[in-house]
Backbone bond lengths (Angstrom), bond angles and torsions (degrees), N, CA, C in turn:
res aa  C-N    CA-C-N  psi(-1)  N-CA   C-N-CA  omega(-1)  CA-C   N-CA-C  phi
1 X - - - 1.444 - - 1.525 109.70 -
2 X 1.463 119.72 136.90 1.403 119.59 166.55 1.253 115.54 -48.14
3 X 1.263 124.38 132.95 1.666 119.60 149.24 1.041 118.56 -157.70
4 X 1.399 99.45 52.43 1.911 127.37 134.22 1.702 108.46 -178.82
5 X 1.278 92.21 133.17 1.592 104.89 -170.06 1.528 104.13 -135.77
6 X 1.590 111.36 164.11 1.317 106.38 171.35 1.484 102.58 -129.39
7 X 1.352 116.36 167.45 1.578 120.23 -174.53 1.320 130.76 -72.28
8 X 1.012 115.80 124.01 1.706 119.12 -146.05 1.662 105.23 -56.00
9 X 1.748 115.35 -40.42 1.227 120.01 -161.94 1.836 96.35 -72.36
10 X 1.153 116.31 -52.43 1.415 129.21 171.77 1.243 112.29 -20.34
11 X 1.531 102.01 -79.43 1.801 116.03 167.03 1.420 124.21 -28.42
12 X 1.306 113.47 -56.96 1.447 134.72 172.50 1.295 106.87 -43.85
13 X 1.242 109.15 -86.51 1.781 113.07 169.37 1.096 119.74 -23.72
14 X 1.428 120.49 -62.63 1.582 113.96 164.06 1.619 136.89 -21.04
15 X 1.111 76.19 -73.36 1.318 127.32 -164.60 2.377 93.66 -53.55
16 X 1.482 93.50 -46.37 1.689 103.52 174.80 1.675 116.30 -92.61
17 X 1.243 112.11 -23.34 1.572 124.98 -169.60 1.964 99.64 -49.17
18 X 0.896 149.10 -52.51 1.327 151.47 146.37 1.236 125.32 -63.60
19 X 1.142 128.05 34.29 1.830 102.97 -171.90 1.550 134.69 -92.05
20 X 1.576 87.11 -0.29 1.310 102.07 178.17 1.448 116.96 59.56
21 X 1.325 111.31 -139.89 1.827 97.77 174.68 1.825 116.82 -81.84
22 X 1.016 120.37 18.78 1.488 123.15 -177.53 1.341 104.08 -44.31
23 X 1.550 117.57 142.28 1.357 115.17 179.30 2.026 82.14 -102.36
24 X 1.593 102.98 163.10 1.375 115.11 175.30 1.301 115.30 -108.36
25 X 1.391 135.42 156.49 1.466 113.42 150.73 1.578 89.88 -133.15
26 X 1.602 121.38 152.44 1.410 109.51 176.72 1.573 91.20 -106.32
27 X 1.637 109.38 -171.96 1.299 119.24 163.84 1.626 96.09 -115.77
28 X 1.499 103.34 178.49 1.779 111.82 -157.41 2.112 100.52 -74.86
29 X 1.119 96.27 136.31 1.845 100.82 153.97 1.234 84.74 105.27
30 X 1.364 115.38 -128.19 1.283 133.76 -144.64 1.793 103.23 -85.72
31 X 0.870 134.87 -57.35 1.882 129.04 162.00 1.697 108.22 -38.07
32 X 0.918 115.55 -32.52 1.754 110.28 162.34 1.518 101.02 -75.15
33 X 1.239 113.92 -64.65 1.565 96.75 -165.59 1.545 111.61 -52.09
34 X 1.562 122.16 -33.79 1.183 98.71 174.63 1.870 136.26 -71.14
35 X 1.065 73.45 -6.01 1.996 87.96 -176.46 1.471 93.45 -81.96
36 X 1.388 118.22 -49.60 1.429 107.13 -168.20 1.784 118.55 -51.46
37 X 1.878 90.41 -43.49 1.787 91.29 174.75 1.241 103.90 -56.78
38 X 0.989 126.77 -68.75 1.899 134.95 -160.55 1.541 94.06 -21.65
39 X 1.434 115.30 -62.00 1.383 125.62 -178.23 1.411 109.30 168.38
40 X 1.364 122.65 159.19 1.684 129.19 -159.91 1.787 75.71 -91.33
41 X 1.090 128.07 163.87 1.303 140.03 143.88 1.707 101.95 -158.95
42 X 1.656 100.18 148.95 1.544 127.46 169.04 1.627 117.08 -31.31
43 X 1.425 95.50 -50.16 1.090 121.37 -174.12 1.623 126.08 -78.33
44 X 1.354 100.80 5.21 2.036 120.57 175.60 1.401 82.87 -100.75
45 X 1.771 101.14 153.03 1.164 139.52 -169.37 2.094 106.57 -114.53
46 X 0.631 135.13 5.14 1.843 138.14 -128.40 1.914 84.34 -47.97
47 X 0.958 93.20 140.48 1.761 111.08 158.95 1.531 103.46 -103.01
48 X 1.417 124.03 134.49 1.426 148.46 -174.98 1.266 99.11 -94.73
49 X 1.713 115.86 -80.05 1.182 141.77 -162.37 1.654 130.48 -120.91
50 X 1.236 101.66 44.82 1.827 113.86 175.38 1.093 78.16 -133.74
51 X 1.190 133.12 136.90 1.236 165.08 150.65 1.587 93.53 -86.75
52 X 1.235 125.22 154.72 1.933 135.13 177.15 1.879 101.02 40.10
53 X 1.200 143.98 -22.74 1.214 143.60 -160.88 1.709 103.93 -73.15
54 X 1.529 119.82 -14.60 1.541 116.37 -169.26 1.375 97.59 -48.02
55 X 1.440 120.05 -82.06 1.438 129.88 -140.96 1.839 97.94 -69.20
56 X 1.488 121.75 -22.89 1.436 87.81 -177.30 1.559 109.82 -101.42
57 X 2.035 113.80 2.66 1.430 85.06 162.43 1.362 120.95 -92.67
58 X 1.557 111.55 12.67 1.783 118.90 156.12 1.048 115.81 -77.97
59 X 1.717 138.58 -21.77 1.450 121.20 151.64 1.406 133.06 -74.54
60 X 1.416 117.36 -17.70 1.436 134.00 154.40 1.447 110.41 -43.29
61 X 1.781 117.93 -72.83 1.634 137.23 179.19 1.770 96.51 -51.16
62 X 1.579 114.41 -49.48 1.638 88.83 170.16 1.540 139.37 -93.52
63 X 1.588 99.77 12.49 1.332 95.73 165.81 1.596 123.92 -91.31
64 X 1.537 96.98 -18.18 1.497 107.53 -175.60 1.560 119.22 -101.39
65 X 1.894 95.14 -0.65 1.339 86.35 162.37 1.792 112.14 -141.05
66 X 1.070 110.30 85.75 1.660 120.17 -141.41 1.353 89.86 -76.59
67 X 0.879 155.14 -34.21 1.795 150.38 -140.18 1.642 100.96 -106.02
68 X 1.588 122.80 -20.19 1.474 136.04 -168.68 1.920 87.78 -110.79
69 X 1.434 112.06 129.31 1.530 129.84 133.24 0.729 126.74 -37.07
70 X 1.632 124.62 109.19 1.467 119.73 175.66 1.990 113.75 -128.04
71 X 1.419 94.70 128.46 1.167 104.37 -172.71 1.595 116.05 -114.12
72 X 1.727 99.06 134.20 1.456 90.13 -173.92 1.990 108.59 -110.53
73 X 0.778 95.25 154.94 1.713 93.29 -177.62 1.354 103.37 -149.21
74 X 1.233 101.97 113.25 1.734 134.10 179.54 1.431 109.62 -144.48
75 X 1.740 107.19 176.87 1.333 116.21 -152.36 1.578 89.34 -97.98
76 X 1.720 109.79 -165.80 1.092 126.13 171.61 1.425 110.26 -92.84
77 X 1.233 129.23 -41.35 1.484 141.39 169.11 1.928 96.71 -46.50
78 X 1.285 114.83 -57.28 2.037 112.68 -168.22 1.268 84.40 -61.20
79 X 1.437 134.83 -38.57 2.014 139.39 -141.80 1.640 84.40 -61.16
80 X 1.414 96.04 -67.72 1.471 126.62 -146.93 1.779 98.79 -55.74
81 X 1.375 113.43 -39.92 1.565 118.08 167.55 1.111 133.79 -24.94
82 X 2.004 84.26 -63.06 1.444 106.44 -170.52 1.597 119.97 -103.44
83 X 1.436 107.10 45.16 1.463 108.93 -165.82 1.599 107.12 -42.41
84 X 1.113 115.57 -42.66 1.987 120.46 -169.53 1.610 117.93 -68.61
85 X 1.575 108.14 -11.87 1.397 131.13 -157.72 2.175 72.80 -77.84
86 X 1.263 94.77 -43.05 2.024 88.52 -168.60 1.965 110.51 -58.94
87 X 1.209 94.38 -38.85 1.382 91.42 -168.47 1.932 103.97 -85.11
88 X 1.396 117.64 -11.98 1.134 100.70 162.84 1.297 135.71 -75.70
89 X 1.751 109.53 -30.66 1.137 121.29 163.19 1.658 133.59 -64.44
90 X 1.363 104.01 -21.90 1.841 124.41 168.73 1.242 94.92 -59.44
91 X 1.457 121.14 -63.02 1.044 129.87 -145.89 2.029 106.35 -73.03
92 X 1.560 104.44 -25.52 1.457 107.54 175.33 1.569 113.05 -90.29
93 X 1.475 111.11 -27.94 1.394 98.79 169.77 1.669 99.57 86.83
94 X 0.923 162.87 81.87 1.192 123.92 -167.50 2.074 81.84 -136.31
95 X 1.182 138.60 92.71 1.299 153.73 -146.29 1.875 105.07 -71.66
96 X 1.636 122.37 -14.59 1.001 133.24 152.95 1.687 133.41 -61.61
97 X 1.310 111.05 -27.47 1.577 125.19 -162.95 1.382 106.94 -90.50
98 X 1.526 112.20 127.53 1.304 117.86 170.45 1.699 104.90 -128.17
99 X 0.954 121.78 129.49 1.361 136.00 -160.82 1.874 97.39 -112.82
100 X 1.093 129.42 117.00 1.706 136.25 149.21 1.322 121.27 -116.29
101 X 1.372 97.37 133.13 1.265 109.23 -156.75 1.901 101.71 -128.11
102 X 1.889 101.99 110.12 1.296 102.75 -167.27 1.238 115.10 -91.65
103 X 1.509 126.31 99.04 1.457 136.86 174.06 1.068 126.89 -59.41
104 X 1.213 118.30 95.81 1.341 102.92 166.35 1.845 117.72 -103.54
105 X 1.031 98.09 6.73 1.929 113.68 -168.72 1.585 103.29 47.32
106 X 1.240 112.64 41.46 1.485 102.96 140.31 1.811 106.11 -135.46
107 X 1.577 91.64 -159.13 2.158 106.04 173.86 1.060 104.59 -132.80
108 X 1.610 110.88 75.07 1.286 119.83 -178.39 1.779 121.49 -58.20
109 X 1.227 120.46 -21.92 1.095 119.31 177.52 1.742 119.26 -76.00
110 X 1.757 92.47 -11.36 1.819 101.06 -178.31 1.310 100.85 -120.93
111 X 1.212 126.78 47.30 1.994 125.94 158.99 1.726 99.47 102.14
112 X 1.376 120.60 -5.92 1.531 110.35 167.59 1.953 102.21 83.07
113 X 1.730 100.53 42.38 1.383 85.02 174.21 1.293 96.62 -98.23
114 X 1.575 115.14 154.86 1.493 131.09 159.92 1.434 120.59 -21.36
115 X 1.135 129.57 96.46 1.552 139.76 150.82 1.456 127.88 -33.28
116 X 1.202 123.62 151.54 1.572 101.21 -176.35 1.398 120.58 -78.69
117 X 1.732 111.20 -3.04 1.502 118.94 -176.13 1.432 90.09 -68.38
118 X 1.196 149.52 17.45 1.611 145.85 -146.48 1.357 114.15 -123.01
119 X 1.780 83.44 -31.70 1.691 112.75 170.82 1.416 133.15 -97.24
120 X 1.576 109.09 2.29 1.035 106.69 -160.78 1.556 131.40 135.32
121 X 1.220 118.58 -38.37 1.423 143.62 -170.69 1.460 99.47 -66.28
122 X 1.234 120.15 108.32 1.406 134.99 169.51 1.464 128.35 -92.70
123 X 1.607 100.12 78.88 2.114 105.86 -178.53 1.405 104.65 -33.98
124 X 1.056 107.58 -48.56 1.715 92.42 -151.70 0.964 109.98 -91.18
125 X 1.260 125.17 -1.92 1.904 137.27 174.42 1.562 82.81 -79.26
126 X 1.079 133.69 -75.22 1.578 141.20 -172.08 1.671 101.52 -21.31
127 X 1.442 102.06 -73.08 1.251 127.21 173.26 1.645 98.11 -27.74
128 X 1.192 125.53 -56.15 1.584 105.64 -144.92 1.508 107.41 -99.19
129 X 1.574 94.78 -16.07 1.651 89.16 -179.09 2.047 91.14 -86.81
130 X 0.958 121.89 -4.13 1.365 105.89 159.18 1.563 129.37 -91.95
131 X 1.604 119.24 36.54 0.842 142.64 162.12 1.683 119.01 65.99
132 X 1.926 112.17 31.80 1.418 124.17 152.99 1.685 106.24 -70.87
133 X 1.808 100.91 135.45 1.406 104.34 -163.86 1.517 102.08 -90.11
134 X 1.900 112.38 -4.84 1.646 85.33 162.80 1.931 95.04 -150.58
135 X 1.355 101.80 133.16 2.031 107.06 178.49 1.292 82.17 -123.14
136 X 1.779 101.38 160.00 1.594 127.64 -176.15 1.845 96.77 -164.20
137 X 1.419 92.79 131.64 1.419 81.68 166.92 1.817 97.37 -118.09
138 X 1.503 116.86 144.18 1.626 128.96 -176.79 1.328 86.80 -105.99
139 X 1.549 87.38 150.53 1.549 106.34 169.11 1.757 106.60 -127.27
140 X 1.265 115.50 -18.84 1.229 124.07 -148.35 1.687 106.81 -139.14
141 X 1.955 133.95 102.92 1.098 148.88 -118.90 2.026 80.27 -87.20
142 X 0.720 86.17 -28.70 2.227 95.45 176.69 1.587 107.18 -45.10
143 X 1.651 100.35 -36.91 1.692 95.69 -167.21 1.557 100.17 -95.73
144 X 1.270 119.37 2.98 1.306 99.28 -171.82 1.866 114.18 -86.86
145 X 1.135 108.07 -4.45 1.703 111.53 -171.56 2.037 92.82 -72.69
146 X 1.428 96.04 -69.11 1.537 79.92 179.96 1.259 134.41 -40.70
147 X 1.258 111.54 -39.74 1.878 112.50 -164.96 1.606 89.44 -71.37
148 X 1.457 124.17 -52.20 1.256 129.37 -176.14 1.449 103.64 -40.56
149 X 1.438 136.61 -54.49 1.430 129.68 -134.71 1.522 74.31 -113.29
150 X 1.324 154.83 -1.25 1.688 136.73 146.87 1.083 116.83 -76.40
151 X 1.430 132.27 -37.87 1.356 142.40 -168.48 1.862 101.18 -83.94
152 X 1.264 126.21 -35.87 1.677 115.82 154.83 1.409 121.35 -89.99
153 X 1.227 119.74 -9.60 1.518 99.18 177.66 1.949 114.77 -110.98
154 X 1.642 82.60 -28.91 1.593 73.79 -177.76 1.500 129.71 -90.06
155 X 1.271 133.08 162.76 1.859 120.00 -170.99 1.621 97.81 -78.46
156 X 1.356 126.06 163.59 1.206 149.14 -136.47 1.467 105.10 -148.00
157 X 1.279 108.29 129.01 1.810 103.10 -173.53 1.730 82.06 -100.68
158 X 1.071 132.96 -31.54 1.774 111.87 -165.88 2.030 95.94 -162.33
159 X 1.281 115.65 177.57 1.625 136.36 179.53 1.646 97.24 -31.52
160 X 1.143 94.08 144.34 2.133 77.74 150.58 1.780 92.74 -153.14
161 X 1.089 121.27 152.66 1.638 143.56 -170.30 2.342 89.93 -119.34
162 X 1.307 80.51 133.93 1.325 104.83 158.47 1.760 116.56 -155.75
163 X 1.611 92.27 120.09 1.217 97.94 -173.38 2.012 88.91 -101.22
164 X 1.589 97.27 145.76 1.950 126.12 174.65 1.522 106.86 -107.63
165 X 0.947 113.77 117.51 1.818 109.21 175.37 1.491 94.63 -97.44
166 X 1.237 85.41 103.46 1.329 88.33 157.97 2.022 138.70 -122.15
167 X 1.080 104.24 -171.97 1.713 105.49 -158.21 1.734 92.27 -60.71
168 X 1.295 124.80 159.96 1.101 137.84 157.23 1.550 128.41 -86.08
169 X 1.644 106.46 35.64 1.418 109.81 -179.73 1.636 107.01 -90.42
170 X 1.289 99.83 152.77 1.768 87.56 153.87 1.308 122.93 -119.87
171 X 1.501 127.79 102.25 1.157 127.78 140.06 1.578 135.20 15.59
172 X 1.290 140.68 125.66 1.363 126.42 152.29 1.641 124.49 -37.07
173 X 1.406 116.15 115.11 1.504 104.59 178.28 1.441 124.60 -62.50
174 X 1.247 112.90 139.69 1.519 108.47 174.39 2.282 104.13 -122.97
175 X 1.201 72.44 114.88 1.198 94.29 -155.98 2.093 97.63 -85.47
176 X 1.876 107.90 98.57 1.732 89.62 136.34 1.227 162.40 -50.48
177 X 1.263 127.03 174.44 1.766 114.71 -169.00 1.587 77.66 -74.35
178 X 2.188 99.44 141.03 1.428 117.67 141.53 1.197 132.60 -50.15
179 X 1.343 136.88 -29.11 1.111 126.31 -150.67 1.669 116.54 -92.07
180 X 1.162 129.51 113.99 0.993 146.12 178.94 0.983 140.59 1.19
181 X 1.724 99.08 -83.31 1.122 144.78 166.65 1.676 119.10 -60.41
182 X 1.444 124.12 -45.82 1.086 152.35 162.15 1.796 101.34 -42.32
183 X 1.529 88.39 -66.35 2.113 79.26 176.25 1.413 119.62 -59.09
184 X 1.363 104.19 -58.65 1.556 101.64 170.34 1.427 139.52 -29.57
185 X 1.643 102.59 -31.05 1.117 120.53 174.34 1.486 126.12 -84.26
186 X 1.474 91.04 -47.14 1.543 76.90 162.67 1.304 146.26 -92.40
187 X 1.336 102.54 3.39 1.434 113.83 154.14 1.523 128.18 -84.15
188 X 1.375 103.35 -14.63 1.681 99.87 158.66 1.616 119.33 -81.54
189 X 1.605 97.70 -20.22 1.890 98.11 179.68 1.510 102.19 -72.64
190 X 1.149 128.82 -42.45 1.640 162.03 179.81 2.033 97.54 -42.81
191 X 1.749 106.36 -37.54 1.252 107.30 176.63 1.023 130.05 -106.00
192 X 1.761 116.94 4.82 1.220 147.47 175.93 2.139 102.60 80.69
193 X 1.271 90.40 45.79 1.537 91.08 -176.94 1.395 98.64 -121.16
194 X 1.742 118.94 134.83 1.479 121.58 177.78 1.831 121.08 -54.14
195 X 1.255 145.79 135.61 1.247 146.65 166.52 1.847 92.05 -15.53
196 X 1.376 80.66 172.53 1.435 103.93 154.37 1.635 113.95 165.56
């Protein structure tokens, strides 16, 4: 059980307030809504409808765009999905990718039942024995400026996972454009890549 968390939107902000050219990708529900408050930028990815798909189409975005930071920010509920999504990414190494993962130990998008991080389940332990060269789990919104301002400014020998426990409130949604196709696009114009 949590017993101390910090506020998810807070974190977020942080967490984007510097990012310089970081490309984003969110995972679906509530890690989009928080990116969207932080601020809309070109350069966000939002996932609608992949459920577990965040973190490996953030190793995709950092393999194909190796010289740009790419940060993924999803829940513990998408984490917990995609347990194998960790060991594929260990296994690629890809020295750009920073993965956060916002805990709240529930599935807020399915009635807010208990998650297995609730029970026990340790992401970033997962994370490290799948060979990310740095996991942290925060409890406290103080630690998040540093990890933030190493993980965009400084170079990266391999993945790193940071899981945020955070509060189990929900926020007002702030909802990006739906349309699909529309994001895709402009995040490929955003990378100097033609529609398609």
């Amino acid at each position: 059980m949590v017993t101390r968390s910090m506020n998810r939107r807070d974190a977020v902000s942080r967490l984007l307030r510097d990012r310089g050219d970081a490309l984003v990708v969110t995972g679906l529900g509530s890690p989009t809504y928080d990116v969207h408050a932080a601020g809309d930028h070109d350069a966000n990815f939002y996932l609608w409808g992949a459920m577990g798909g965040a973190a490996l189409v953030g190793l995709g975005v950092a393999l194909a765009q190796p010289e740009r930071r790419v940060i993924v920010i999803t829940g513990d509920g998408e984490q917990l999905m995609a347990m194998g999504s960790l060991a594929t990414i260990g296994v690629a190494a890809p020295p750009n990718l920073d993965v956060f993962v916002l805990d709240n130990e529930h599935y807020g998008e399915t009635g807010m039942q208990a998650s297995h991080t609730s029970r026990g389940v340790d992401l970033a332990a997962a994370a490290d024995a799948c060979g990310f060269v740095e996991v942290a789990t925060l409890w406290d919104l103080d630690d998040v400026d540093p990890v933030a301002n190493r993980r965009v400014h400084a170079a990266s020998t391999g993945p790193a996972l940071t899981v945020l426990k955070i509060s189990d409130e929900s926020p007002p949604r702030s909802l990006p454009i739906r349309d699909a196709v529309f994001l895709k696009n402009r995040f490929r114009a955003h990378l100097g890549l033609a529609p398609n």
